[in-house]
C-alpha positions in Angstrom: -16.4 -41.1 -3.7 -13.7 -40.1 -1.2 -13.4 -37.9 1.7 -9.3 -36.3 0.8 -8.0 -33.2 -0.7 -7.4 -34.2 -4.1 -3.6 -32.3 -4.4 -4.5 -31.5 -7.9 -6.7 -29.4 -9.9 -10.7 -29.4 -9.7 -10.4 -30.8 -13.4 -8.0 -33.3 -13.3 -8.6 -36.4 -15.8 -5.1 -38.0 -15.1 -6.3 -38.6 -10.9 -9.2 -39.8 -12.0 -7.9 -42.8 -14.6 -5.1 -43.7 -11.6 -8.0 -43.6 -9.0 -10.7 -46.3 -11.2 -13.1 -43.5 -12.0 -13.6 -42.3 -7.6 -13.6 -38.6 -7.4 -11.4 -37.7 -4.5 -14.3 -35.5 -2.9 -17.6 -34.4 -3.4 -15.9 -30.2 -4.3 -14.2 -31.7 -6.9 -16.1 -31.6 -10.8 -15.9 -35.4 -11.0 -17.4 -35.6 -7.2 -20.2 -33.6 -8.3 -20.8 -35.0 -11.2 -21.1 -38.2 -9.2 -23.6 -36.3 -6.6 -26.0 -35.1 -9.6 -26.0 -38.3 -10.6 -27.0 -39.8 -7.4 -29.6 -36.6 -7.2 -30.9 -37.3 -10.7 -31.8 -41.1 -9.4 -33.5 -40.4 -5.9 -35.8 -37.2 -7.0 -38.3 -37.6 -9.3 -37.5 -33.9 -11.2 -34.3 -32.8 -10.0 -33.9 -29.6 -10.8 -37.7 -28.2 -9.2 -36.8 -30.0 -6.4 -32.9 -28.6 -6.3 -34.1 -25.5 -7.3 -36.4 -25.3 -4.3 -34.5 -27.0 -1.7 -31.4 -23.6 -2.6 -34.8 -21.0 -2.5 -35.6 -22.7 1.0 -32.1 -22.7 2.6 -31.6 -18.6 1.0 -35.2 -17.6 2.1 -35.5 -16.4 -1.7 -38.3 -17.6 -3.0 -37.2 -15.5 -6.5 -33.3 -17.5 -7.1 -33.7 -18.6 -11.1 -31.6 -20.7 -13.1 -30.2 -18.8 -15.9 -30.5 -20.8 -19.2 -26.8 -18.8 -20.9 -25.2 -19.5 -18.3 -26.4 -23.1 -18.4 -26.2 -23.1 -22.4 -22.3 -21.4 -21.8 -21.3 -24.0 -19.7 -22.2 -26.8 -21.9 -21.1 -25.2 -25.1 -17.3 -25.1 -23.2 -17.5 -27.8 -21.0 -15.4 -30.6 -22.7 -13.2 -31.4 -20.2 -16.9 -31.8 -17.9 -18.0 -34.0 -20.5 -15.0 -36.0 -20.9 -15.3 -36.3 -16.9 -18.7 -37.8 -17.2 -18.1 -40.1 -20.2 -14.9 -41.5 -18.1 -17.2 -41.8 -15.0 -19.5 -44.2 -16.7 -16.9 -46.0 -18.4 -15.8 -47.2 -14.4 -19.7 -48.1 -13.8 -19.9 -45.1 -11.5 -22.3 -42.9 -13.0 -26.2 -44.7 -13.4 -27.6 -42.6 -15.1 -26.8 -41.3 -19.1 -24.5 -38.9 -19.2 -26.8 -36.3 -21.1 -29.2 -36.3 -18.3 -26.4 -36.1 -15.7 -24.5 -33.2 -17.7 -27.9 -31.8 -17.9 -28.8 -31.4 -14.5 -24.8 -30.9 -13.8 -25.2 -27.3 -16.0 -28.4 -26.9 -14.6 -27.2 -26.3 -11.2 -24.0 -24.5 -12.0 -26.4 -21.8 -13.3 -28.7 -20.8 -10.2 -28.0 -17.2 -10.1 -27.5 -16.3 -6.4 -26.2 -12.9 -4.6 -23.9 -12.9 -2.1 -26.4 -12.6 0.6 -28.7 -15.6 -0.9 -25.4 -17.4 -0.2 -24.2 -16.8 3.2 -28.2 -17.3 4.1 -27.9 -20.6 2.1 -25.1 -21.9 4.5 -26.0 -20.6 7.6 -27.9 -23.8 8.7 -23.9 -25.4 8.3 -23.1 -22.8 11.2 -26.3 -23.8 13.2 -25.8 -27.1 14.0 -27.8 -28.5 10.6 -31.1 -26.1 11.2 -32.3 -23.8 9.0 -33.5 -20.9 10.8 -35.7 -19.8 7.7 -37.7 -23.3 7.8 -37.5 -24.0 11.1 -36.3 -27.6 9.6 -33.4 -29.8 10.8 -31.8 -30.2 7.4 -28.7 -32.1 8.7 -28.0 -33.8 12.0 -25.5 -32.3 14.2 -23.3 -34.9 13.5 -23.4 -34.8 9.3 -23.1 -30.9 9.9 -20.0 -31.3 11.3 -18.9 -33.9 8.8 -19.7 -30.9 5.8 -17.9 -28.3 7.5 -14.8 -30.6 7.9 -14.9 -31.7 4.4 -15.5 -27.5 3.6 -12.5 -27.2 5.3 -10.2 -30.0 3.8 -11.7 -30.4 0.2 -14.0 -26.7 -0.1 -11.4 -24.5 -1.8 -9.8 -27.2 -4.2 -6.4 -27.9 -3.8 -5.5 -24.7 -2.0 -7.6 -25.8 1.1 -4.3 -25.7 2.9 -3.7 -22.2 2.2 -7.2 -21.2 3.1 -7.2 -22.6 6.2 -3.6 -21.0 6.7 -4.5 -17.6 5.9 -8.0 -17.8 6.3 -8.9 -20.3 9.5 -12.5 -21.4 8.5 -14.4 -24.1 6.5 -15.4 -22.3 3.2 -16.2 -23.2 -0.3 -15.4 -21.7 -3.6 -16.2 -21.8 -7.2 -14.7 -20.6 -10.2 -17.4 -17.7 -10.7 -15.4 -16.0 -8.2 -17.6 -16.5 -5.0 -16.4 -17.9 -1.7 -18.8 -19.1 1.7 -16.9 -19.1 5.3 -18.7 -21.0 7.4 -18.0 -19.8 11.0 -19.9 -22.9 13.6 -22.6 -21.6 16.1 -22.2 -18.0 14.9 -22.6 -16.9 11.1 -22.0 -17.3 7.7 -20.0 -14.8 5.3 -19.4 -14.4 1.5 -18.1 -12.4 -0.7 -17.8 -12.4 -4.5 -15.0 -11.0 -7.0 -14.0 -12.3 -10.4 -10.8 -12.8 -10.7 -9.4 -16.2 -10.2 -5.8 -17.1 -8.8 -4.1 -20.3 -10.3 -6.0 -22.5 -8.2 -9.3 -21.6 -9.2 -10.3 -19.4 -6.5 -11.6 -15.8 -6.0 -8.0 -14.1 -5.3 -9.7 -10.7 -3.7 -12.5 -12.7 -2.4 -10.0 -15.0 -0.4 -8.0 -12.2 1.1 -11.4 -10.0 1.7 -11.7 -13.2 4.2 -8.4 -13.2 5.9 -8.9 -9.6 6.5 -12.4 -10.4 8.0 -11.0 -13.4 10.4 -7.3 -11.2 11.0 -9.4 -8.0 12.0 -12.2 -9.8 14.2 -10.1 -12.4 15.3 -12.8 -14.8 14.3 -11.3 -18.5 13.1 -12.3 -22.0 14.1 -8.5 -22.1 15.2 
C-alpha cells in the first residue's frame, strides 16, 4: 500500500489495474479493503475486537454496529466487490474475499455521533494517547505519520482543497461526516449529508473553514 493522494476517485478500478493491485493509501476503498484484510489475519475475531478498540478511543461503551446499514452496503457494493476480487487476483488480499467484504461492511456500519467521533480522534491530537484509557495507542512518531497522511490522502482527492480552505488534517466519508484533527489541542466534527462531487460532506467541509477562518485555528 502507498502513502500518495491518489488524484482520482475513492472507487477507482482503472488506478488500481495500472498500479498491479496497490491502493494509493490506506483512505482510499481499495486501501481499506487491504487494512481489513490485514485486521482480519492478526485478530482472532475482528469485529469484537474492532468494535471495542472504536468504544475505547470514543469512551462509549454503547457504539453498535447496525446490521441494514451493513446488509445496505453489501447489497450495493459492486464496485467494493469488484475491488476486492481484483485485490486478490494481484496476491494482495490473504484472506477470501467474503470474509474480507464481511468485516469491510462490518465496519462501515458502526453507528457513531458526532461527539463519539471527535473523542475517537482526539488521541491523534495528543501526541498518540488516549486520554479516556490512559493508553499510549500510537507513538509520537506514527501519530504524526496519521495526521500527515489525514492531511494528504484523508478527504480523497480533494485533500488539496481541504487543506486550502480548511488548513487541518481531517478525514471524510461518504455518510457525510468529516474529523479535523487540530495537534496538541482538540478534535472537531461535524456531520451533514450532502455530498459534493468528490465525495465529501459539502456543508460539513465549509462548517470547518468557518471554524479555522473564525478562530484562526490551522496547522498552517
Amino acid at each position: 500500500m502507498g502513502l500518495e493522494p491518489s488524484g482520482s476517485t475513492f472507487n477507482s478500478l482503472v488506478q488500481l489495474e495500472y498500479e498491479h493491485g496497490i491502493p494509493r493509501n490506506p483512505f482510499i476503498n481499495a486501501g481499506a479493503l487491504v487494512v481489513s484484510d490485514i485486521l482480519v489475519s492478526h485478530l482472532k475475531d475482528a469485529k469484537s475486537a474492532f468494535l471495542d478498540y472504536v468504544r475505547q478511543r470514543a469512551n462509549n461503551a454503547s457504539i453498535q454496529d447496525d446490521p441494514q446499514v451493513a446488509r445496505f452496503e453489501r447489497q450495493s457494493g459492486f464496485r467494493n466487490a469488484a475491488m476486492a476480487n481484483f485485490l486478490k487476483s494481484f496476491s494482495n488480499l490473504t484472506n477470501e474475499v467474503e470474509e474480507v467484504l464481511d468485516f469491510y461492511y462490518f465496519h462501515c456500519s458502526l453507528s457513531m455521533s458526532c461527539a463519539d467521533l471527535a473523542k475517537g480522534f482526539l488521541f491523534l491530537a495528543n501526541k498518540g494517547h488516549c486520554v479516556w484509557t490512559n493508553q499510549q495507542v500510537l507513538t509520537q512518531s506514527q501519530t504524526k505519520r496519521v495526521n500527515a497522511l489525514m492531511l494528504t490522502c484523508g478527504t480523497y482527492d480533494a485533500a488539496g482543497d481541504f487543506a486550502f480552505n480548511v488548513g487541518l488534517p481531517g478525514k471524510s466519508g461518504v455518510g457525510g461526516e468529516i474529523v479535523g484533527v487540530i495537534p496538541n489541542r482538540l478534535t472537531v466534527a461535524v456531520w451533514s449529508p450532502g455530498l459534493n462531487e468528490k465525495g465529501n460532506s459539502f456543508a460539513g467541509q465549509y462548517a470547518l473553514e468557518l471554524f479555522t477562518t473564525k478562530t484562526g485555528v490551522s496547522i498552517f
